[in-house]
C-alpha positions, -999 to 999 in steps of 0.1 A, spaced: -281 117 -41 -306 83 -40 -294 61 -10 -309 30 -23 -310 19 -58 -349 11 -50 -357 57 -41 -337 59 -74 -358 35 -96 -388 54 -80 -378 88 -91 -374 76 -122 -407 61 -126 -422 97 -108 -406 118 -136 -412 95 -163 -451 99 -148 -447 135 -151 -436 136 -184 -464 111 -202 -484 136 -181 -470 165 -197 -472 154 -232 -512 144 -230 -519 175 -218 -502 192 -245 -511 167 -267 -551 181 -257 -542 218 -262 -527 207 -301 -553 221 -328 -557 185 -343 -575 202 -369 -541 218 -385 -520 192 -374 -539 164 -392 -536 184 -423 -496 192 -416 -491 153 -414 -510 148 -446 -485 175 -461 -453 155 -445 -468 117 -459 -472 130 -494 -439 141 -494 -430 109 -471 -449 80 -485 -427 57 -465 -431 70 -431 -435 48 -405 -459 48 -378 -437 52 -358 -421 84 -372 -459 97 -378 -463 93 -339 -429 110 -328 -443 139 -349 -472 143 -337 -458 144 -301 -429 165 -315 -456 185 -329 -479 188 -296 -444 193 -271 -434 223 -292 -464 244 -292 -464 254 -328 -500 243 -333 -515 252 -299 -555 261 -303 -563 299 -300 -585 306 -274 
């Protein structure tokens, strides 16, 4: 498929581009409203969660849709 190691590191760096791209702009349709006060429901029952857990959920949360504002 790549002839050159070099148009294969490329493609990865263009769909890896496409995909941060992806997530901010769901990120910006997210009602961040309801999902601030779904991740204060998840800490109190997850004192412990790492920031890094609290930001896979919130782009977990965004990529899925559940919490997309209502136009």
């Amino acid at each position: 498929m790549f002839q050159t190691a070099d148009r294969m590191e490329a493609m990865i760096d263009s769909l890896e581009l496409h995909f941060q791209n992806t997530v901010k702009k769901l990120t910006l349709q997210t009602d961040s409203d309801k999902l601030a006060e779904l991740l204060l429901e998840i800490k109190r029952d997850n004192p412990n969660m790492t920031a890094e857990q609290e930001n896979q959920f919130i782009r977990d949360m965004a990529v899925s849709g559940l919490l997309a504002k209502e136009e």
